[in-house]
C-alpha positions as CSV (number, residue, x, y, z in Angstrom):
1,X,-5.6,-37.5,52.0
2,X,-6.4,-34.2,50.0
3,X,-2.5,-33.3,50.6
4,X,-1.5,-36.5,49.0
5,X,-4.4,-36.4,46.2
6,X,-3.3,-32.7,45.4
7,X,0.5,-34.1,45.6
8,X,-0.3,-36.8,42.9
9,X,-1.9,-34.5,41.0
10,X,0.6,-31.9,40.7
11,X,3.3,-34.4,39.6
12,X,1.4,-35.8,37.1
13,X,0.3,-32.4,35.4
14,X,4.2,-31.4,35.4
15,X,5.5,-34.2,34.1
16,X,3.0,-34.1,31.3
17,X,3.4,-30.3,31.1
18,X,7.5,-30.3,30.9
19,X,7.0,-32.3,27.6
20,X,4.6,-29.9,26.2
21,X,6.3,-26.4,27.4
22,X,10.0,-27.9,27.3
23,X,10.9,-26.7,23.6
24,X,9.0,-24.0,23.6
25,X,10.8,-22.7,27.1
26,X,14.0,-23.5,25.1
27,X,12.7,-21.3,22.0
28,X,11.8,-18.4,24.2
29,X,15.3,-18.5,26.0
30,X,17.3,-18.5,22.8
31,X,15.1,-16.1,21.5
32,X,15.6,-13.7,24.1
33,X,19.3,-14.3,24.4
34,X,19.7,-13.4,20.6
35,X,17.4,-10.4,20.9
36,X,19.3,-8.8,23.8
37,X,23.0,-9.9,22.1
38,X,22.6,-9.4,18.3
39,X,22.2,-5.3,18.2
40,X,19.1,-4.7,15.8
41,X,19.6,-1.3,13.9
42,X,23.4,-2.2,13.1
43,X,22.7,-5.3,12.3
44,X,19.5,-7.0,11.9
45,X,18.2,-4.2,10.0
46,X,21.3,-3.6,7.9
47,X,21.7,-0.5,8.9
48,X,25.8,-0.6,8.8
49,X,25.8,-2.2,5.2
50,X,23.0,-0.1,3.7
51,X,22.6,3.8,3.8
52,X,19.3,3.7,1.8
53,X,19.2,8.0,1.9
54,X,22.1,8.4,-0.7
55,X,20.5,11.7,-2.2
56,X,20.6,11.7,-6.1
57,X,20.4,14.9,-7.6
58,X,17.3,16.2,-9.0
59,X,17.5,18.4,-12.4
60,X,16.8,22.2,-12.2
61,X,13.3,21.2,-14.4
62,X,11.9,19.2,-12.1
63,X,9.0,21.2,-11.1
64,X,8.1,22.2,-14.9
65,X,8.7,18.2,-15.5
66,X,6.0,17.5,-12.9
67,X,3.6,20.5,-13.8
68,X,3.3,19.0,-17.6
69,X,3.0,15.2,-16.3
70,X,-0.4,16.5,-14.5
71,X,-1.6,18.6,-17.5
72,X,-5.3,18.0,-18.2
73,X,-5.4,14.8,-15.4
74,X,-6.6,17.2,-12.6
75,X,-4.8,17.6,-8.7
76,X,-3.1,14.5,-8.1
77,X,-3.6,13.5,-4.4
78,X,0.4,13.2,-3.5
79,X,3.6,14.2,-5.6
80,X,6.5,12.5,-3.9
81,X,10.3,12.2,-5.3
82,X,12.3,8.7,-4.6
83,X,15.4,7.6,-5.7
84,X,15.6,4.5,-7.9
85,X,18.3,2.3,-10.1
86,X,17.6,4.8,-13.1
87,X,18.1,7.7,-11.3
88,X,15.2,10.4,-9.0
89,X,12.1,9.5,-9.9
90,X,9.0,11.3,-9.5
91,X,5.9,9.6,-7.9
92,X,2.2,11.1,-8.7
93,X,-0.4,9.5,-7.4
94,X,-4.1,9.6,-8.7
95,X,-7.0,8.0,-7.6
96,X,-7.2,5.3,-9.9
97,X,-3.7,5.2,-11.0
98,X,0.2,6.3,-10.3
99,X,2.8,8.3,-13.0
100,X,6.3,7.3,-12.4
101,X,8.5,10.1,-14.2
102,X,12.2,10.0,-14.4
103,X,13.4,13.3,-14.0
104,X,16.9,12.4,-15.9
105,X,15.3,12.0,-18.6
106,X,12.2,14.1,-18.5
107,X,9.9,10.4,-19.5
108,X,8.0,7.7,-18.3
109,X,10.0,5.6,-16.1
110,X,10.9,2.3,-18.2
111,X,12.1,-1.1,-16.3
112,X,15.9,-0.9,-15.2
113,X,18.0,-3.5,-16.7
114,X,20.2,-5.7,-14.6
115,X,23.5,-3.7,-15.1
116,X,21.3,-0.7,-13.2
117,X,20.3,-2.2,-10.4
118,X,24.1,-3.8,-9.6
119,X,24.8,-0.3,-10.1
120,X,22.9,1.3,-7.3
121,X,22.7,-1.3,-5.2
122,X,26.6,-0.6,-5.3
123,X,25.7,2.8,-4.1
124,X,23.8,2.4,-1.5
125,X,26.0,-0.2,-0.1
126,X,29.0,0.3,2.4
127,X,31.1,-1.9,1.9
128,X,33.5,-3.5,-0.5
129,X,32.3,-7.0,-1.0
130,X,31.5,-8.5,-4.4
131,X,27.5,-8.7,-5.8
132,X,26.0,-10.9,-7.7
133,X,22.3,-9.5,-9.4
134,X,19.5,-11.2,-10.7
135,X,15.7,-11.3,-11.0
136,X,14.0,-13.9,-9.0
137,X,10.3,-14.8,-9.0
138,X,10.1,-15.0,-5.3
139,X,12.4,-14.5,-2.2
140,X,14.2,-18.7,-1.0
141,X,12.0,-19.7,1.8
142,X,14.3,-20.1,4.7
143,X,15.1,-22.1,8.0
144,X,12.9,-25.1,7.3
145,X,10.1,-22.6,4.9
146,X,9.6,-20.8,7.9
147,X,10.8,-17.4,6.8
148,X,9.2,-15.6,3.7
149,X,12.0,-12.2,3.5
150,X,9.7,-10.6,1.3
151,X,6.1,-11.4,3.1
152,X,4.4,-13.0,0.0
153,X,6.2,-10.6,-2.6
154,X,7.0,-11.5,-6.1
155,X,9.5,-11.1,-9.2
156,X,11.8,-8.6,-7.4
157,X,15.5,-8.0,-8.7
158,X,18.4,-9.6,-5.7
159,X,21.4,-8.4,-5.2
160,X,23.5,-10.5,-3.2
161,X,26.6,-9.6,-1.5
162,X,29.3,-11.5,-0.4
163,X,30.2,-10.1,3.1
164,X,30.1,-11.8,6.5
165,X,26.1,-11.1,7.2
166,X,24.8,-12.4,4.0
167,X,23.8,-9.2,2.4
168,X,20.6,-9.1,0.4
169,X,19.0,-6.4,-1.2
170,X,15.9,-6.2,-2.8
171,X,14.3,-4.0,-6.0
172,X,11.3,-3.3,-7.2
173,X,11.4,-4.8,-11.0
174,X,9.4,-1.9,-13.1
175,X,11.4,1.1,-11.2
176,X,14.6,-0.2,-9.6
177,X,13.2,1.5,-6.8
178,X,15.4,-0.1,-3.3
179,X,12.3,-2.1,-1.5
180,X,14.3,-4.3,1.7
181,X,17.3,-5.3,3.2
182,X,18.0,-8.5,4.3
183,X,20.6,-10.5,6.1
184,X,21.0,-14.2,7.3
185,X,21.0,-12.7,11.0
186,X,17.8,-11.1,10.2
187,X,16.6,-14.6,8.9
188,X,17.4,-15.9,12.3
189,X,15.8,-13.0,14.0
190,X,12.8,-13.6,12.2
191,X,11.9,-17.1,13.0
192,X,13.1,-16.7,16.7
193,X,10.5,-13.5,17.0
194,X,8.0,-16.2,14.8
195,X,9.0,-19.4,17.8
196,X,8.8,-16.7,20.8
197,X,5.4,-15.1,19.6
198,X,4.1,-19.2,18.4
199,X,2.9,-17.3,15.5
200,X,4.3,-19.4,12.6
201,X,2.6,-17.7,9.2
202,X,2.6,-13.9,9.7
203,X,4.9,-13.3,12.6
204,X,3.0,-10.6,13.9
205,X,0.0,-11.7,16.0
206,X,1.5,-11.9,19.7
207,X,-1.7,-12.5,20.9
208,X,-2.5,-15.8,19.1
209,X,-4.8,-18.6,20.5
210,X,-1.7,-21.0,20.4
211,X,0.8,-18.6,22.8
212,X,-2.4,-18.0,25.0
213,X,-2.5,-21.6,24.9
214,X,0.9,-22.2,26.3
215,X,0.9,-19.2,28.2
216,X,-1.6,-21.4,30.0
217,X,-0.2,-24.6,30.6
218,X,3.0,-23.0,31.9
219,X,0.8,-20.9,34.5
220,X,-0.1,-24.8,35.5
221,X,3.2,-25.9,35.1
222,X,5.1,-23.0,37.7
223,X,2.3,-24.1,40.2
224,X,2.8,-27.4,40.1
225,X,6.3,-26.7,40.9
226,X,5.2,-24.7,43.7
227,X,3.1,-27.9,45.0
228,X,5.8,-30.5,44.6
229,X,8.6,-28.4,45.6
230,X,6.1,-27.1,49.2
231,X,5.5,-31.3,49.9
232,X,9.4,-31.9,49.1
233,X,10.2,-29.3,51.9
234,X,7.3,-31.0,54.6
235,X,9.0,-34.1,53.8
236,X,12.5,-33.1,54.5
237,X,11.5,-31.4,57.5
238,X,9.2,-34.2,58.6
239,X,12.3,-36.7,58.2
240,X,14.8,-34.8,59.5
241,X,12.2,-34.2,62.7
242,X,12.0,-38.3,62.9
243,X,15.9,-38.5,62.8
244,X,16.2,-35.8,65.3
245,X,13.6,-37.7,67.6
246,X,15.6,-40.8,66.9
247,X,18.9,-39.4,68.0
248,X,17.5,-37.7,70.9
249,X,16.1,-41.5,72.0
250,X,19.9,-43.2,71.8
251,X,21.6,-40.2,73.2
252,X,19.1,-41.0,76.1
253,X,19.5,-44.5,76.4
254,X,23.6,-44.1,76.4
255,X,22.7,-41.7,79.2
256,X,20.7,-44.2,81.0
């Protein structure tokens, strides 16, 4: 009675269960199967379509540029060079506030105009493919709003390329400064890693209530399995025990 009982029970709780974990089984499988096939560096990250470390000249000066920028304003806490759409720019960071110099010129840095960034973004990129630039409040939401490609940041320049991947780079507006690469593979990657992780708004949290959640239920679901498919084998073996018994009784009354 507690065999059958347990039996029922286990049926019940995977049939339910397949509903619940089906999709997500699906989403994990694909996910996986994308991860292991698409190759991430090359691809997913750009890295065959951008070569972000293009090294831009600095002037012979720029040591005496960045000694007079920090005249009077005390020991900045970092000095950093970058390069940028209007050329190496010089980074000096304060306490309460940043200098951006551009060494070219020996001034403040000033907002790169469109022609700029379509510019660099040609020189960092390897490839041949037409670009189209322009300066959009906020990065398309994509695959159904599910992927933000630049996390919640606004009024960046876009250049768009027209190759096979989807090219997209993204620039900060008041420096031209290169920010992110982006791809439509790296969109898909994105909301696969969001579906396999079941964290739908960040994409980071791997540990999330809802994957525990599911985690969970298909713990339940592979024993179930385990249940049914055990009383599926003490069935067959039962039966094929009865027909065994059964032969065994004509062969013996043939005999007879």
């Amino acid at each position: 009675m507690a065999r059958n009982n347990l039996t029922r029970l286990a049926r019940k709780a995977h049939r339910v269960i397949a509903w619940l974990v089906g999709i997500q089984f699906m989403a994990w499988i694909v996910g996986g199967v994308f991860f292991a096939l698409v190759p991430f560096n090359p691809i997913i990250k750009s890295g065959d379509f951008v070569n972000k470390n293009i090294a831009q000249d600095l002037p012979g000066n720029w040591l005496q540029q960045a000694i007079h920028a920090t005249e009077g304003r005390g020991a900045p806490e970092a000095v950093t060079t970058l390069n940028s759409a209007q050329g190496p720019l010089l980074k000096i960071s304060y306490s309460d506030e940043t200098l951006w110099i551009n060494l070219t010129q020996g001034a403040p840095a000033t907002r790169p105009d469109q022609q700029q960034i379509s510019d660099y973004a040609r020189s960092i990129y390897s490839g041949n493919a037409s670009v189209e630039v322009q300066l959009v409040e906020k990065a398309e939401p994509r695959i159904l709003g599910l992927v933000d490609e630049l996390y919640g940041r606004r009024n960046v320049w876009l250049a768009s390329f027209d190759d096979w991947v989807g090219t997209r780079l993204y620039f900060d507006p008041e420096t031209g400064r290169y920010l992110k690469a982006r791809n439509d593979f790296w969109v898909f990657y994105d909301a696969l890693w969001r579906l396999h992780i079941m964290d739908y708004w960040e994409g980071e949290n791997f540990n999330n209530s809802l994957l525990k959640f599911f985690t969970v239920l298909s713990l339940i679901f592979l024993f179930s399995g385990v249940v049914l498919t055990v009383d599926d084998l003490r069935r067959k073996y039962k039966r094929r025990g009865k027909q065994t018994q059964v032969r065994n009784q004509k062969q013996q009354a043939v005999a007879s």
